[in-house]
Structures are given as C-alpha cells and as structure tokens.
N, C-alpha and C positions, 0 to 999 in steps of 0.2 A: 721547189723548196717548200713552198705553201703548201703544198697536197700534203707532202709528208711529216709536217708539223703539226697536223692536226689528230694522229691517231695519238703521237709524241706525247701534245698536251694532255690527249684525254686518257693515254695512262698512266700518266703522270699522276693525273686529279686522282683515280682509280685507287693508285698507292697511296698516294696521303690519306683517301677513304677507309680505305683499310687500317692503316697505321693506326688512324683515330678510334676506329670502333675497334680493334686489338687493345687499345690502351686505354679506354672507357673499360673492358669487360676486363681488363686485366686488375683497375682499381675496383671496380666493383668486387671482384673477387678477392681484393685483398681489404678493403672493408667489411666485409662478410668475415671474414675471418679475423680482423681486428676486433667486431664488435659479438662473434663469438668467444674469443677469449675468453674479453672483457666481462661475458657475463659466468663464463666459466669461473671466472676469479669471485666474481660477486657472490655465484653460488657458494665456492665453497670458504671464501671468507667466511660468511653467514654459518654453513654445515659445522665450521671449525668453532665460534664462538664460542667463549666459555670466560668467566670471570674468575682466577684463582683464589680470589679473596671470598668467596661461596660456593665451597666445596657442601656435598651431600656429604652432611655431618653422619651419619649412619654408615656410608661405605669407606670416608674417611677413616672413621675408628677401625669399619674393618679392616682395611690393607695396610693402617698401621700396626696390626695385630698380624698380619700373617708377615709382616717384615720382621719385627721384631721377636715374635716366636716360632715363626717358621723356616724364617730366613730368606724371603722374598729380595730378590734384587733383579731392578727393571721398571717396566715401563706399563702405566694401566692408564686405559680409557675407558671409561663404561656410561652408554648413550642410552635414551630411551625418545622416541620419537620424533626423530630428525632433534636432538637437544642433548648434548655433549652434560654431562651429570655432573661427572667426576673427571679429571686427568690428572696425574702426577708420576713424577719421577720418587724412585727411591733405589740408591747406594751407586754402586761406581760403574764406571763404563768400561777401566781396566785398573783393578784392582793393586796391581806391580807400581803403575803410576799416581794411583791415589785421585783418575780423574773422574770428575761426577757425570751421571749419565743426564742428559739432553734429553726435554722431549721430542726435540727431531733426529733424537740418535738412533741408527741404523741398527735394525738386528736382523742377524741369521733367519731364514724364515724357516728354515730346515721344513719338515713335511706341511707346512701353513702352506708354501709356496705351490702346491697341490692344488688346491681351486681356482689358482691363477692362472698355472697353466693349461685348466682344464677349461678356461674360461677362453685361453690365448684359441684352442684346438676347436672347440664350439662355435669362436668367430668365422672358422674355415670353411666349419660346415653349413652355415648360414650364407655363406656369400658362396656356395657351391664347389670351391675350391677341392675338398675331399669329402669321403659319404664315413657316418658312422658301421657300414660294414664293409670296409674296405681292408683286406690283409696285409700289414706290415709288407709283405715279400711284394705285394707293388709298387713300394715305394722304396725297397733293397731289397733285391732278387736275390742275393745270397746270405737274406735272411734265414737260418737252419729250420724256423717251428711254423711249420705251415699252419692255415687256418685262425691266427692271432688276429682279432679286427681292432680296431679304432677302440670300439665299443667295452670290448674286454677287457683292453687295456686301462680304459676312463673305469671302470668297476672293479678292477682289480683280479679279475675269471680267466685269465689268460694262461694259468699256468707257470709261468715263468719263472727260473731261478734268481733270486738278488742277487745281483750284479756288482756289490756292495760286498759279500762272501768270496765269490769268483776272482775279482779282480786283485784283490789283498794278497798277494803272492808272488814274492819274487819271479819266477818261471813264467808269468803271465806279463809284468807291468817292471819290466826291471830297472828302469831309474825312476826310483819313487820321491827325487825329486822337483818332478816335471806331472804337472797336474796332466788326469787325462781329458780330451773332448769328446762331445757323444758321439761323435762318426768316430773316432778310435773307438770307443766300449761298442759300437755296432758293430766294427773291421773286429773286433774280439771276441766276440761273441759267434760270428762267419769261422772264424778260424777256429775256434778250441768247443764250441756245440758244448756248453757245460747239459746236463742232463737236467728235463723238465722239471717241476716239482709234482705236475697233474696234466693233463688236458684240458685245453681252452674250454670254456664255458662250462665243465665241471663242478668246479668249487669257487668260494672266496678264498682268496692267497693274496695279503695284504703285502706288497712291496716297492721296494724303488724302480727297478726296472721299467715299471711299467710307464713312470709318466717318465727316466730318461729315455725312453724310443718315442714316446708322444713329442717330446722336446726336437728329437733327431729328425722325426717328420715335419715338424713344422718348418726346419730348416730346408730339407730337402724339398718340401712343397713351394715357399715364397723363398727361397735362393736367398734368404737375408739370416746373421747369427740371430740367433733365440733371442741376445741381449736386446739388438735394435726392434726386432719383430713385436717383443714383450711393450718395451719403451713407445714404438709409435699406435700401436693397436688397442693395445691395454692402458699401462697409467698414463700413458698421457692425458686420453680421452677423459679419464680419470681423475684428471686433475693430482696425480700422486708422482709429486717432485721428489719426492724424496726415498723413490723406489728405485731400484737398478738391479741387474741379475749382473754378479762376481765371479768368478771361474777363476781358478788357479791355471786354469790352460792356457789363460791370457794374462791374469794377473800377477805376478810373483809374490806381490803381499796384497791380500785383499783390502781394498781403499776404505775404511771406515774403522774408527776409534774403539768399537767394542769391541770386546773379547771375550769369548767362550770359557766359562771354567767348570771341573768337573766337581758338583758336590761342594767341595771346600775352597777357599780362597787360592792356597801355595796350586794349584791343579789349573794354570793356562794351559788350554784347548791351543795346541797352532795347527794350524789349517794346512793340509798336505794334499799327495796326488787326490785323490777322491774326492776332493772341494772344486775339482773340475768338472767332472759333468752336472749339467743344471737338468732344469723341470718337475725333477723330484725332491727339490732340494734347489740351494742356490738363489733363492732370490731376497734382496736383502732391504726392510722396509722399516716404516714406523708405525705407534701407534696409533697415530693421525691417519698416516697415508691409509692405511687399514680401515677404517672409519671410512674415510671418502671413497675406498673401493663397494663399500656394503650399500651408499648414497646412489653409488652410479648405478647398479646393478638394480636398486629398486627402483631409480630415476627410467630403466628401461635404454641407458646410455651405453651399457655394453650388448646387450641381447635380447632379442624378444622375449615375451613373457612365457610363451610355448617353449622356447627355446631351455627357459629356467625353470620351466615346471618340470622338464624333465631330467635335470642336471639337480634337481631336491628329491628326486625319485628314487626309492630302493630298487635294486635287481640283485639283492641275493637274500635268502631264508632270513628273515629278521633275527636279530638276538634277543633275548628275554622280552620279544613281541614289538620290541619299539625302536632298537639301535638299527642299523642299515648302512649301507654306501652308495651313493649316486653316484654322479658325474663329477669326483673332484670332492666331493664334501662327503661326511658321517652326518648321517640322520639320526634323529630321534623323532618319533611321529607318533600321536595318541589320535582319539578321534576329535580331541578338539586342540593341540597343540602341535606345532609343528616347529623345528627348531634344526637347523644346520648348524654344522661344525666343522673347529680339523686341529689336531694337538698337531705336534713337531717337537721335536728331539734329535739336535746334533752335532755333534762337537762344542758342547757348554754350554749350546742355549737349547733352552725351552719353552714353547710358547702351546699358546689357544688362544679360540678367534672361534668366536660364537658368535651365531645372527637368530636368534630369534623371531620369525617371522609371521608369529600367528599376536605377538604383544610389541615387535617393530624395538628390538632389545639390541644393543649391539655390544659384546664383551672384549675388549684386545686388552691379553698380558702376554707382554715380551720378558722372556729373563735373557741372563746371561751366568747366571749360578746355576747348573743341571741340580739341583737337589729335589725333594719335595712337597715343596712349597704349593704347588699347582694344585696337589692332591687335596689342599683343604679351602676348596670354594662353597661347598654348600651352603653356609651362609648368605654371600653372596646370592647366590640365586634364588634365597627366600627374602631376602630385601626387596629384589626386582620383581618379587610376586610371578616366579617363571618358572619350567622343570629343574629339579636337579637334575642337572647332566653333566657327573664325570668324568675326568680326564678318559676316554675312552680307546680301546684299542681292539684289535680281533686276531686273534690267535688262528694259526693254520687251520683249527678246524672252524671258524666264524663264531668261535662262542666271546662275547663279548666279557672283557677283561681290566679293571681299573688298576692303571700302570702308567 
C-alpha cells in the first residue's frame, strides 16, 4: 500500500505544480493585456483631446462658411501634429426627424473604407498568410478572369467590370429586397462571366469590384466574416470603438442614426440589396475613429513602415504628374510633399480623409447631404500651409478629374 502511494503523492504534487505555473502565466497574460488596454486608452484619450471652447478661429469661420453657403452638413476634424485643431458637428443626422448629428455619429464610409480594407489585406501579407501576386482563382477556382493578383486588385489594374452595373438587374439578383454577400457577387460573377473592361495590369480602371473580391478573400483566407476580421485586426488595435462594417445581407436596417440624402433634404438615400457587399464600401465610422486610424498607422501599430511605404506608392502613369493610386489610397506626390487620400461617394454620403504626411496633417469630413460642398476646400488647405488637393477621381482613361 506504501509502495504505491508514493508515485500517488508525487503526481499528485506534479499537478498542483502545474496548476500553479498555468495560473501564474494565465494572470500574467492577463495583466499584460489589462495594462495594454490601459495605456491604449491613455493614448488615445490624449490623440482625442481637444477643448471646444478654442476652436481654430480661422477654420472655424471657414466651415461655418461652407455650411452656410455651400451647404455642408456632417462631421469635421482637422489635426495637425498629433493635436486635434478643430472638431465640430454641423446640421442633422436624419433630416425627416429633425435629429442633430453627434460627433460620434456614424457615417457611411462608402469608397474612405478602401484603405481600410487595403490595410485589413496588407496585415495578411505581413503575417504570410497570402503573397501580393497571388491570383484570385487560388482562392476561387471558378473565378472566370485568370491572371487577377492581389496586387491589381489593391491598384485598381485588374480589369474588371463594376459589379455595381452587373448586378442592378432583375435577371441577375431577383429579390432585391435581400441584400447581396460577397461570396454571392463571387457565386455571380462564376456564373454569368460579365465581360472584362481590359486586361489585368494594362490600365488604371478605378472600381468597386476590386476591393469586394479583396473583402471575399479575406474571408476565405481567415474563415472569419469581413465584419469580425475588420473589428479584431484592424479598429480594435486601433483603438476605433466606434467603427463596424454594416451589410444589409445581415442587417435588415443598418444600426446607426444617419442617413444618406441625395443633394437636397426631401431626397432620403434607403439603403437596399447593394449595401450588402462590403470592402469597397460598407464600413461605417467617425470622425474621431478616422483620426485614431491615421495615429495608429503612424504609431507603426498596424504595419511596418516597409509595409506603408509601399501602400503610399503610385503604380499607375501619374496624372497631371502628381495624382496616383497605391495600396488603398490616391496620392498626390511632389519632390517635396507627399500627401495620401480617398474621397467616397454613396447612397447620400460623402466623404474625404486626407493624411498629409510630409506636414503630419490629418483632414476627416463626413457628410450625409451628397451635394457639393466638398468641392470648395481650397481654402482650407491654404490655412493648413499644405497642397491643394481636390476632391479627386480618375476616369477610365487615368486622367485625373475633380468631381
């Protein structure tokens, strides 16, 4: 009985050992992760500070001038070196109800949401998950347009028809009360082969397509929806509470208070089947969280610095020498100025999200009135002592376009 009490005891002792040094490294680990938080919070309490009672009397006056004469309604922030300037709300959040917008009200990011999720695809290929030339048809083999990579896709060289045209059509999408998801406009695109517009790496051909198949992959790569992938990868890290990617595939009224309207007040934007697929579109933020995205990205907290020089990098014939498209963002580049961007345009909102990176500038205006308001910044950006840069776009042939 003796004999065999003694192995008893000593793995007995053995297990309690373990037990202990499991639940030493399990608090350890969760301390580390409390007192990361913790200073996650402290940094961007600090990033966010700002006293509304000392506004930059100078941008003040201005964007009370482009509300009042242009017809601005929405949300601005305008920072200059890690120091929030200016922030304010001006007009309503839905018009019908008479309710005022919030500066943590949520807007549409419609094509803003483009560097987000160029940022989401970027993180994949840093952690080796996927390579930038790797072809669509590896990751859906009954993809129709061979030779499309990563890369063409992130610059827009792929060719590809808007999916956005294609799908607007009875015959294709027939209860257009049922938002689509991107493995359905993937399953759509397999089946009905709408016709190219070019061949990959040809031309710049600016459209949505290209970041919802980036969005489809990321789901097919990490097995997880876009929305959770976005939320633990991205704003979390991010510290951006107050971002979520919407889908009407899931959602049946999308969760948040503003509302899209086109041009004039009577003109509510509702949100139908095409508010389903995300990536290219779909992600819905503030002008805070925006702010804290541009902190983290310079903080080095989403991506190497390698990783974002090449993601500020042109790879198509510049326009009038300076405009361009990277990885997710429109460039403007001189030999001593350097400036990223991304306008958006969709279903009543309109926005731009400039990062000025050679004067550490950072511009977020959110609307929700599609008018054009946005078209008269230039002031603005002679205050800030920085380029004019344009609401910018690029027309099928790459000739740059203010619209």
């Amino acid at each position: 009985m003796k004999i065999s009490e003694k192995p008893l005891f000593r793995n007995s002792l053995f297990l309690v050992l373990f037990l202990v040094i499991i639940g030493a490294s399990c608090t350890s680990t969760e301390k580390k992760r409390v007192r990361a938080e913790r200073k996650q919070h402290e940094r961007d309490s600090l990033a966010l500070a700002y006293d509304p009672t000392k506004p930059d009397d100078r941008i003040d006056a201005f964007m009370q001038r482009l509300h009042s004469r242009s017809g601005f309604n929405g949300n601005v922030l305008v920072a200059k070196k890690g120091k929030i300037l200016y922030q304010n709300t001006f007009g309503w959040a839905n018009y019908l109800m008479r309710d005022s917008l919030a500066i943590t009200s949520q807007f549409e990011l419609a094509s803003v949401s483009k560097p987000l999720t160029a940022t989401g695809i970027l993180k994949l290929v840093e952690e080796g998950k996927i390579r930038l030339d790797q072809t669509v048809d590896e990751f859906f083999p009954d993809f129709p347009y061979p030779d499309v990579t990563i890369k063409l896709l992130l610059t827009h060289r792929s060719g590809l028809t808007n999916y956005l045209y294609f799908t607007d059509k009875k015959e294709i999408w027939a209860d257009q009360r049922k938002g689509m998801s991107n493995a359905e406009v993937m399953a759509l695109l397999a089946k009905h082969k709408p016709a190219k517009y070019a061949n990959p790496g040809v031309r710049f051909f600016y459209n949505n397509t290209n970041y919802m198949v980036l969005a489809a992959i990321i789901e097919k790569v990490t097995g997880q929806d876009f929305a959770v992938y976005m939320k633990e990868n991205i704003f979390a890290p991010a510290g951006m509470k107050h971002t979520a990617v919407y889908s009407t595939a899931v959602y049946e009224k999308i969760p948040t208070g503003v509302v899209g309207h086109d041009k004039v007040w009577r003109r509510s934007v509702v949100q139908n089947f095409q508010d389903g697929p995300v990536g290219d579109k779909g992600i819905y933020s503030t002008v805070q969280d925006l702010y804290l995205f541009d902190r983290a990205l310079r903080d080095g907290r989403l991506l190497k610095p390698e990783t974002l020089d090449s993601a500020y990098a042109g790879y198509s014939k510049p326009a009038k020498n300076v405009f361009n498209y990277g990885f997710g963002w429109r460039t403007f580049e001189t030999a001593n100025q350097a400036v990223v961007y991304h306008t958006g345009w969709w279903h009543g909102f309109r926005n731009i999200y400039v990062r000025d990176l050679t004067n550490d500038i950072t511009i977020v205006l959110l609307t929700n009135l599609a008018n054009g308001s946005l078209l008269h910044l230039d002031e603005l950006y002679q205050l800030l002592d920085m380029p004019v840069i344009r609401q910018g776009a690029y027309s099928s042939e790459g000739e740059y376009m203010a619209k």
